[in-house]
N, C-alpha and C positions, 0 to 999 in steps of 0.2 A: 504493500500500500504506500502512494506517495504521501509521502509528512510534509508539510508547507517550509516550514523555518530553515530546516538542514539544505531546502533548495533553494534559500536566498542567498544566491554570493555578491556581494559587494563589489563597485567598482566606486573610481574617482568620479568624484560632482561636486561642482560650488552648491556651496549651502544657500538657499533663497529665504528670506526675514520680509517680513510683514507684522504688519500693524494691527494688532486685533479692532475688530467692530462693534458695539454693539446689535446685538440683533434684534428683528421683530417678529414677529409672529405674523402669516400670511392668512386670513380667515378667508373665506368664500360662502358665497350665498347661494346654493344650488336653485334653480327655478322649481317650485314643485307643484304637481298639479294631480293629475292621476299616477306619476312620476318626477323623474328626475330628469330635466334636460342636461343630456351630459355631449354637448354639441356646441361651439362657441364663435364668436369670428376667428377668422384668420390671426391677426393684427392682435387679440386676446390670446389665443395658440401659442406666437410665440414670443409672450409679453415677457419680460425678464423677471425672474422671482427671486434667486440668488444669483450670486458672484462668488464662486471658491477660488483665489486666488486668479488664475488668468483664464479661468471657464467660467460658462453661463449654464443655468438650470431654469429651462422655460417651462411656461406653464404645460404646453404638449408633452415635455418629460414626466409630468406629475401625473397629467393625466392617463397618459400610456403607462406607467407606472402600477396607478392604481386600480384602472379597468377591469382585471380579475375579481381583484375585492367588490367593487361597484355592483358588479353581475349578483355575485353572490348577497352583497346587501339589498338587492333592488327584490331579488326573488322571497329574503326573508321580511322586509321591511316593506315590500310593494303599498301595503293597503295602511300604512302608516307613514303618511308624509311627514308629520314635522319630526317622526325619529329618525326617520331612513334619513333626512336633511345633515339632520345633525352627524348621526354616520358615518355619511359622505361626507361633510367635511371632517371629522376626526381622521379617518381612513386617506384625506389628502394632506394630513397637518401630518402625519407618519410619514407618510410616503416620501414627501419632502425632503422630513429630515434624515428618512431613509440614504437618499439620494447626496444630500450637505455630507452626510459622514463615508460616503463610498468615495464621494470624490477628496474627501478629506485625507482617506487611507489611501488613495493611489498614487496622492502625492505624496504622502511620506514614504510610500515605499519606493519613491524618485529621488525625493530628497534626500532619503538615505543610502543613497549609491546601491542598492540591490540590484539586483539580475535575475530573472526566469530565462532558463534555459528554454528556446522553442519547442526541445523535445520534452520537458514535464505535459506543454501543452496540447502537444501531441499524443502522449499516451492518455491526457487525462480525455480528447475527445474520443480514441478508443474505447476509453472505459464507459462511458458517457451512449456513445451506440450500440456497446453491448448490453449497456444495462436497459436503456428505452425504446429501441430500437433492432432489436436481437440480431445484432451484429450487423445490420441491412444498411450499407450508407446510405442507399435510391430512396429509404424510408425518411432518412432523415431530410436528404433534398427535398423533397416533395414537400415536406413537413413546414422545413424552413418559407417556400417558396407561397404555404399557402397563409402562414403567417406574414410575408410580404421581407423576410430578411434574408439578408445575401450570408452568405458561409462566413465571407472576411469579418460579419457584423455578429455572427455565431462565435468565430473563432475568438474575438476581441474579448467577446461577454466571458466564455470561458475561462478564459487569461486572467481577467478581473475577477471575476469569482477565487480562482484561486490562490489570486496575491490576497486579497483580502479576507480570507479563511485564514491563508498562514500568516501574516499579520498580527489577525485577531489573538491565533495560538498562541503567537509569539509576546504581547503585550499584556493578554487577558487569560489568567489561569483557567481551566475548566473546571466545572464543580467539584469531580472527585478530587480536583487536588489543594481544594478550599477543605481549611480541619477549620470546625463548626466545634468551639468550647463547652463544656457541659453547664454552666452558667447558663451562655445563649441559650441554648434547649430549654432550661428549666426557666428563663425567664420568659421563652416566647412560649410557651407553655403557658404559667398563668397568667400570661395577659389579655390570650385568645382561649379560653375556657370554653368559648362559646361555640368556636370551629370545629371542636372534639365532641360536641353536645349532641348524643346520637335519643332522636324522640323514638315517643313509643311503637316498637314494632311486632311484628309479628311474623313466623315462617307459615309459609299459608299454601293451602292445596285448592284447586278448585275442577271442579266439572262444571260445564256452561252445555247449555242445548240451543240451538236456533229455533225458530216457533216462527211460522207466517212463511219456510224459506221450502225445505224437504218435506215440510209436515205442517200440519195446523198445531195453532197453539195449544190446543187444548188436548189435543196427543205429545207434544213437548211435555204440557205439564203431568198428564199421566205416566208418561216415560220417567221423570223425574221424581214423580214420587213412587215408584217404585224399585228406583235405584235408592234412594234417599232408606227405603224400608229394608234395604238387601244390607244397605252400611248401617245404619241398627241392629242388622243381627251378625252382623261381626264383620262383614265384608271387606277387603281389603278397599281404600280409597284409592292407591293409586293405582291397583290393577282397573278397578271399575271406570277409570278417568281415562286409563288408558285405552278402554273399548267404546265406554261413550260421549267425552268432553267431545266438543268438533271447535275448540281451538288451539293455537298453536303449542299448549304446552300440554297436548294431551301426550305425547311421545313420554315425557318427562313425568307423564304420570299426574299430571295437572299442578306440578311444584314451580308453584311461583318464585318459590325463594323468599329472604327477609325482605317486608314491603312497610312503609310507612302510611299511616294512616290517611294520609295525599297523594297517595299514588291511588287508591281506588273512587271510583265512583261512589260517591254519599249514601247511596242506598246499602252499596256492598258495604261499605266501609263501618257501619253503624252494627253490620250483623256482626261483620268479623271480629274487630275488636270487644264484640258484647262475649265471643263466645271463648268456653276456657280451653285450654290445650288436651286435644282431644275427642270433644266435642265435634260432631260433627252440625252444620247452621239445615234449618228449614229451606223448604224449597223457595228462593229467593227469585222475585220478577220484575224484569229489567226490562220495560219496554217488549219487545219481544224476543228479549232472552231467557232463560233459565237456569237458576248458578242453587249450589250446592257446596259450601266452604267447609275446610277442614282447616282448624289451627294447631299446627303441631308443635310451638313453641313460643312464649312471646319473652321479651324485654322489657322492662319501665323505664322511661324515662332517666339516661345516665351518662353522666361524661367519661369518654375512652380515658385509660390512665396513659402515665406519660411512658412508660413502657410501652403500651400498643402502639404510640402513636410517635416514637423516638425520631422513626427511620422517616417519617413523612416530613418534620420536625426538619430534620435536617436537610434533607434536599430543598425545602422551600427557602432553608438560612443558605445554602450553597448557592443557590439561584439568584434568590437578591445581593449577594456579595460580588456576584460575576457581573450583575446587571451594574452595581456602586462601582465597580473597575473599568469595567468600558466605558460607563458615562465621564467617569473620571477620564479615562483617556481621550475620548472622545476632546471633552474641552482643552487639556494639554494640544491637542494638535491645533483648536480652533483658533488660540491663543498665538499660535506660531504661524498662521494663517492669515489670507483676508479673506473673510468672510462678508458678505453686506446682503441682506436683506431689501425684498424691495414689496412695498403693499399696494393693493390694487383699491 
């Protein structure tokens, strides 16, 4: 596997000094109506939004940028304009500063006289077509060609991708190699008691019958209650769930697993939690379904101790220390940078 760092070799280069900027924040006002107009003039396309050093990052950057994300916001947020608004501009105030800190890193890894060998970048689009494209270059042609980019505009991205991986490695510890103090632990422990606070649940079994679909309802509920009288006189539930539930967890013997009181529907939820472990619930009517609950075990109300919850503990302290390191580095470069900001 290529490792980024041990393949930067250094050569000579005048160091380049700039003047730090303040900067500003770029807000935007997306149009919204039934959606989002995500369409603009020309003249706004490629309006200037930063300045890194001797590059521009226009708005058609941000916007190509962020396009992926926009798709997937528009499909979740569609029938909610003034959130999907908001969103999208979150999702472009990233993007942004996405793009401020890529061109940040590519100049220092100029600045610092390194070197990528052509051939890293060449095994790494190897690796790259055999992993997305099984081995097929004519895949990736076509690929590139129907997304509207040339190989040399393919090849570039690559090259940056992974000067800026190894970089990263090189300036920014990864989590495993962040040591998280037992203090930390025990102090992000009780302050977040709340996060470990597992409400009341219960491991639950169910058979459901459809009514109105295969059958009338009134044969569902006859059906039902004479499974319901077979698991009264001893009948195993999950065998029985697994001959007549007709939803998905009837393989599984109708085991839902541990559910919380909000994960069901009010009507189910008032039987389930009413009944003791063991117990099997009356024949329960849902519209026109037909459910039958088994509780096979419940929890009160309790927070995980800090033992269960050590190893989560930590990866979330290793995760914000990595995130405190880059942002820190981050401004170290911006500092040594021009940066300037421009609002629309």
């Amino acid at each position: 596997m290529l490792t980024g760092a041990a393949l930067l070799d250094r050569h000579p280069q005048t160091a380049h000094h700039a003047a730090p900027m303040k900067s500003r924040f770029l807000s935007w006002l997306a149009a919204v109506g039934t959606g989002v107009a995500l369409t603009a003039e020309p003249q706004v396309l490629n309006g200037l939004m930063v300045i890194v050093d001797n590059e521009v990052i226009t708005m058609r950057d941000v916007m190509q940028s962020v396009a992926p994300a926009v798709e997937v916001l528009m499909r979740t947020y569609g029938n909610q304009p003034d959130v999907l608004r908001q969103k999208i501009q979150e999702a472009q105030r990233d993007a942004l500063e996405l793009l401020v800190e890529r061109k940040l890193i590519l100049h220092e890894f100029e600045r610092s006289g390194f070197n990528l060998p052509e051939t890293v970048v060449d095994e790494r689009i190897k690796e790259r077509i055999r992993e997305r494209y099984g081995g097929d270059r004519a895949k990736l042609t076509k690929t590139l060609q129907s997304q509207g980019l040339t190989y040399e505009a393919f090849r570039k991205n690559i090259r940056e991708e992974f000067i800026i991986g190894a970089m990263t490695h090189k300036e920014v510890r990864s989590p495993s190699e962040i040591v998280v103090s037992p203090h930390k632990i025990e102090r992000y422990y009780a302050e977040n008691l709340d996060k470990f606070r597992i409400k009341d649940q219960i491991k639950l079994r169910a058979i459901m019958l459809n009514g109105g679909q295969t059958r009338s309802a009134a044969a569902a509920r006859r059906l039902a209650g004479e499974i319901l009288a077979r698991l009264r006189e001893g009948a195993s539930f999950a065998e029985m769930a697994r001959v007549y539930s007709e939803d998905t967890y009837r393989t599984q013997g109708g085991d839902r697993g541990w559910i919380e009181r909000g994960d069901l529907r009010r009507e189910l939820a008032e039987a389930a939690f009413g009944l003791k472990p063991g117990q099997p619930s009356d024949v329960i009517e849902v519209g026109d379904t037909f459910w039958i609950l088994l509780v096979e075990d419940a929890k009160a109300n309790q927070v995980r101790t800090l033992p269960e919850v050590r190893d989560e503990i930590v990866t979330t302290l290793q995760a914000e220390e990595q995130t405190r390191l880059r942002r820190e580095w981050i401004q170290r470069l911006k500092t040594k940078s021009f940066v300037r900001y421009f609002s629309t």
